[in-house]
C-alpha positions in Angstrom: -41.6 -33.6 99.3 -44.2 -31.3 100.7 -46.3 -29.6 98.3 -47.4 -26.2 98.1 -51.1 -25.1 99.5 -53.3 -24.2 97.1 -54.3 -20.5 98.4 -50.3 -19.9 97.6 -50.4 -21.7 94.4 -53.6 -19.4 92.9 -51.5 -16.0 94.7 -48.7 -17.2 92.5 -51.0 -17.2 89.7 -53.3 -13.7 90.5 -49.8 -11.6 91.3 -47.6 -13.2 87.8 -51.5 -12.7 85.6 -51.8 -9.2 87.4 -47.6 -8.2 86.8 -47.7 -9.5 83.1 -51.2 -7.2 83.1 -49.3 -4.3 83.6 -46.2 -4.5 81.5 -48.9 -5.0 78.7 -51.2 -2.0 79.3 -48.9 0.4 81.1 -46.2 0.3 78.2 -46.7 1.3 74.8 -44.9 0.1 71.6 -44.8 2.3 68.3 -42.7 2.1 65.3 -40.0 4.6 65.3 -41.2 7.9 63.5 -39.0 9.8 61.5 -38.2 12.5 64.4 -37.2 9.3 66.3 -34.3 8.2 63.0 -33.4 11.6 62.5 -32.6 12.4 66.4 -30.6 8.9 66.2 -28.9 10.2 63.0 -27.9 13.6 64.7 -26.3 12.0 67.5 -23.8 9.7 65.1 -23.3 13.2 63.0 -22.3 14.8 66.3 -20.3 11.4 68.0 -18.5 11.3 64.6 -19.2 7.2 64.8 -20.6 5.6 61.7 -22.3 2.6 64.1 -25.2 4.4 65.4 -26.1 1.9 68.0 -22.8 2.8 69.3 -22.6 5.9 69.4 -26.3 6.3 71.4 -25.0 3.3 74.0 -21.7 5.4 74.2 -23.2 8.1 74.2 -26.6 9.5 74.4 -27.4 6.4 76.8 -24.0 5.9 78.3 -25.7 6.5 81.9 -27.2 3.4 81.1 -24.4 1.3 79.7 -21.8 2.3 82.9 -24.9 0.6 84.9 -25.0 -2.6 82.9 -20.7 -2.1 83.6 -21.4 -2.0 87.0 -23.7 -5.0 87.0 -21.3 -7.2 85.6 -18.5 -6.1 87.8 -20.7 -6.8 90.9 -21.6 -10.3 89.2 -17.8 -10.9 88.8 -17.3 -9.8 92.5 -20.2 -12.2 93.8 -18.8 -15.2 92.2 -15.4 -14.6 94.0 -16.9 -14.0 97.1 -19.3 -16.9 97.0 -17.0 -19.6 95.9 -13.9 -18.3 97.9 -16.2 -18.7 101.4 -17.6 -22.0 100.0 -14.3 -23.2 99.8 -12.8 -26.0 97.6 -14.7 -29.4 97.6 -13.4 -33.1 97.1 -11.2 -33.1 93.7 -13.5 -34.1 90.5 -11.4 -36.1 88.4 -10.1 -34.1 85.3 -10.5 -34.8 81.9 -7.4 -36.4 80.2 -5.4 -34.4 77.8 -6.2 -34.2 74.2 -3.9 -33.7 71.9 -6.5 -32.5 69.1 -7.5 -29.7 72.0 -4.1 -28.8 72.3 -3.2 -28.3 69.0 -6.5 -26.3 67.6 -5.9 -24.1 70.7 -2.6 -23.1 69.2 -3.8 -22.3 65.9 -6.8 -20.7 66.8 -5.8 -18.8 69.6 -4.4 -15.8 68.0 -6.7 -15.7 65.5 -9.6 -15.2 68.3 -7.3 -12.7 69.7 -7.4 -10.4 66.7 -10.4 -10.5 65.6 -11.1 -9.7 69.3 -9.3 -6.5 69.4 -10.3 -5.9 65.8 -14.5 -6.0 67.0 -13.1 -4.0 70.0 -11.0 -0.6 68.4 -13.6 -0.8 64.9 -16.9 -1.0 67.3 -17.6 2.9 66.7 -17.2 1.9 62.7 -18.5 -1.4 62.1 -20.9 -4.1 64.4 -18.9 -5.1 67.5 -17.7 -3.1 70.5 -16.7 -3.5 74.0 -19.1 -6.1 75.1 -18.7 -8.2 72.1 -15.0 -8.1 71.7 -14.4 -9.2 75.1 -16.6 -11.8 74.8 -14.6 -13.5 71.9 -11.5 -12.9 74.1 -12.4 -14.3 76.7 -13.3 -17.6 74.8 -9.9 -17.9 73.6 -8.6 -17.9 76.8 -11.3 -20.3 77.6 -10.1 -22.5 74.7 -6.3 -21.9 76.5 -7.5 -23.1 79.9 -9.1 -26.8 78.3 -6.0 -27.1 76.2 -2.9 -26.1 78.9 -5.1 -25.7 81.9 -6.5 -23.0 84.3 -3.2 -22.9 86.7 -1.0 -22.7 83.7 -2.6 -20.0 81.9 -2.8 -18.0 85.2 0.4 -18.6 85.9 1.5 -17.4 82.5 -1.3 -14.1 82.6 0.2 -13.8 86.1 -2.9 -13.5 89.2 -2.3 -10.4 90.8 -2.0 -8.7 87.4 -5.6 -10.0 86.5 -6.9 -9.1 89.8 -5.2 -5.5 89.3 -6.6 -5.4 85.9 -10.3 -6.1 86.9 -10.7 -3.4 89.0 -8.2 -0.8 87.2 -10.5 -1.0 84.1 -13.7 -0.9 85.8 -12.0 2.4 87.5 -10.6 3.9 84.5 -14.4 3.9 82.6 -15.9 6.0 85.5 -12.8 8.1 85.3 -13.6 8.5 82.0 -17.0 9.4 82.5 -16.6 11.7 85.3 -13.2 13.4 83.7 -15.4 15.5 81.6 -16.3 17.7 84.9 -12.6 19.0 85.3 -13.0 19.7 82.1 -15.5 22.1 82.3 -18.1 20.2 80.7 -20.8 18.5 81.4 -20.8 14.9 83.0 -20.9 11.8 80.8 -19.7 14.3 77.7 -17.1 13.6 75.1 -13.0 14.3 75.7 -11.9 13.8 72.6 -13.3 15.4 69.5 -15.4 13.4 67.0 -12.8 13.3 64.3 -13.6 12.2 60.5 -16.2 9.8 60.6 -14.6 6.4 58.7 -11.5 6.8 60.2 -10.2 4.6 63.5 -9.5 7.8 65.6 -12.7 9.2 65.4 -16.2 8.8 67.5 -15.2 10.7 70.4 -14.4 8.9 73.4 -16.6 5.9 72.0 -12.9 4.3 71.2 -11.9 4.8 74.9 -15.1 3.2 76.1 -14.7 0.3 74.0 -11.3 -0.5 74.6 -11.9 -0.1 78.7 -15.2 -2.2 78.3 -13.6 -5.0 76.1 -10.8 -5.6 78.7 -13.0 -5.3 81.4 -15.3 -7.6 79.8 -12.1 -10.3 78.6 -10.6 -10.0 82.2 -13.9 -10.3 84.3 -15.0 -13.6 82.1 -11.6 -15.1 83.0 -11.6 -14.2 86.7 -15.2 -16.2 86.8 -13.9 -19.1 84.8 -11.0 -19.3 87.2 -12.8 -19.0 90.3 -15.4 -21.4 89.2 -12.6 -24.2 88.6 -11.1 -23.2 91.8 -13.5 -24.4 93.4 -14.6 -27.5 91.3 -11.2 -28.4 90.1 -9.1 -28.1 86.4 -11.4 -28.5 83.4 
C-alpha cells in the first residue's frame, strides 16, 4: 500500500486546524434571551400548534425543512440509480426462516403502524411529526420484509404504487408550499387557518406537512431497503 507524502499529510492537518479555526471564531453561541422565547412563543400563538419546534420547522423555517425534504428525496433517488446500474451480484445465501420473527412481526406490526400515524397527525400537539413518524413506519415494514420477505411485501404494497407514491408526496409538499401564491399570499404561508390550539385540526397547514412528510419519509425508507436487497439479495 503506498503511503501518503508527508507535505500532503501536514496540508491535511494546516487546512482541517485552519477550517475547525473558523467555525470556532467566526460563529458565536449565546443563550437564548427572552426576545429570542417570546418571538418563538408568538409564532406557536400565530401557527395555532402547541409544539413550538413544530410549528418554527413548519413554519417560520419551513424554507429550510422543504430543503432537508429535498435532500432525502435526492438520497432516495441516488440509491436507485446507483444500485440499478451496478446491477445484481452473485446471490448471498439468505437467512432461514424464523418462526419467532414471523410471529413478533404479526403482533407488532400494527402496533408500530399506529403509533406511527399517531406521532405523525399529533406532531403539531405533542413530540413527533413527519420525520419521526415515518421513521417508525418504515421499521415496521422493515420488521415485515425479515419476517415474509422483501418480494412479498412488495408484492403485497404493490411497486408501481410505491414508486408513484415517492414522488406524488415529495410533489404534493411543494404544491403545498407554493399553493399559497394562487392564493394571494405570500409564499411558504399558511392555507388553512390556525384553529383552537389543543385540538387535532388546528396548526395551520403544519397537519398537511406532516402527513405529506411522514409518507414521504415511510415510502422513501422502503424504496432504499428494497433497492438495497435488490441488489444483494432477500434479507
Amino acid at each position: 500500500m503506498r503511503r501518503a507524502p508527508v507535505f500532503t499529510i501536514l496540508a491535511a492537518i494546516v487546512l482541517v486546524a485552519g477550517f475547525c479555526a473558523v467555525v470556532l471564531t467566526g460563529f458565536g453561541f449565546r443563550e437564548p434571551s427572552a426576545g429570542d422565547i417570546d418571538a418563538w412563543a408568538d409564532v406557536a400563538r400565530r401557527t395555532g400548534a402547541i409544539n413550538v419546534v413544530s410549528s418554527i420547522y413548519l413554519n417560520a423555517r419551513l424554507f429550510d425543512t422543504l430543503l432537508e425534504v429535498l435532500v432525502f428525496a435526492v438520497a432516495v433517488l441516488g440509491v436507485h440509480f446507483y444500485l440499478t446500474a451496478r446491477g445484481r451480484p452473485e446471490p448471498v445465501e439468505s437467512i432461514p426462516e424464523s418462526n419467532v420473527v414471523r410471529i413478533a412481526a404479526d403482533i407488532l406490526l400494527p402496533p408500530i403502524l399506529l403509533i406511527s400515524i399517531y406521532v405523525v397527525l399529533h406532531g403539531h400537539l405533542s413530540p413527533g411529526g413527519g420525520f419521526s413518524g415515518g421513521v417508525i413506519a418504515g421499521t415496521g415494514l422493515l420488521l415485515a420484509a425479515i419476517a415474509l420477505g422483501t418480494d412479498t411485501v412488495t408484492a403485497r404494497l404493490g411497486p408501481r404504487l410505491l414508486d408513484r407514491a415517492e414522488w406524488g408526496t415529495l410533489l404534493g409538499i411543494l404544491f403545498l408550499a407554493f399553493a399559497p401564491i394562487f392564493a394571494g399570499r405570500p409564499l411558504l404561508s399558511d392555507l388553512l387557518p390556525a384553529g383552537t390550539p389543543g385540538r387535532l385540526a388546528s396548526g395551520g397547514s403544519i397537519l398537511l406537512y406532516n402527513a405529506l412528510i411522514g409518507a414521504k419519509v415511510f415510502v422513501g425508507s422502503w424504496v432504499i431497503v428494497r433497492h438495497f436487497v435488490d441488489h444483494r439479495g432477500e434479507i
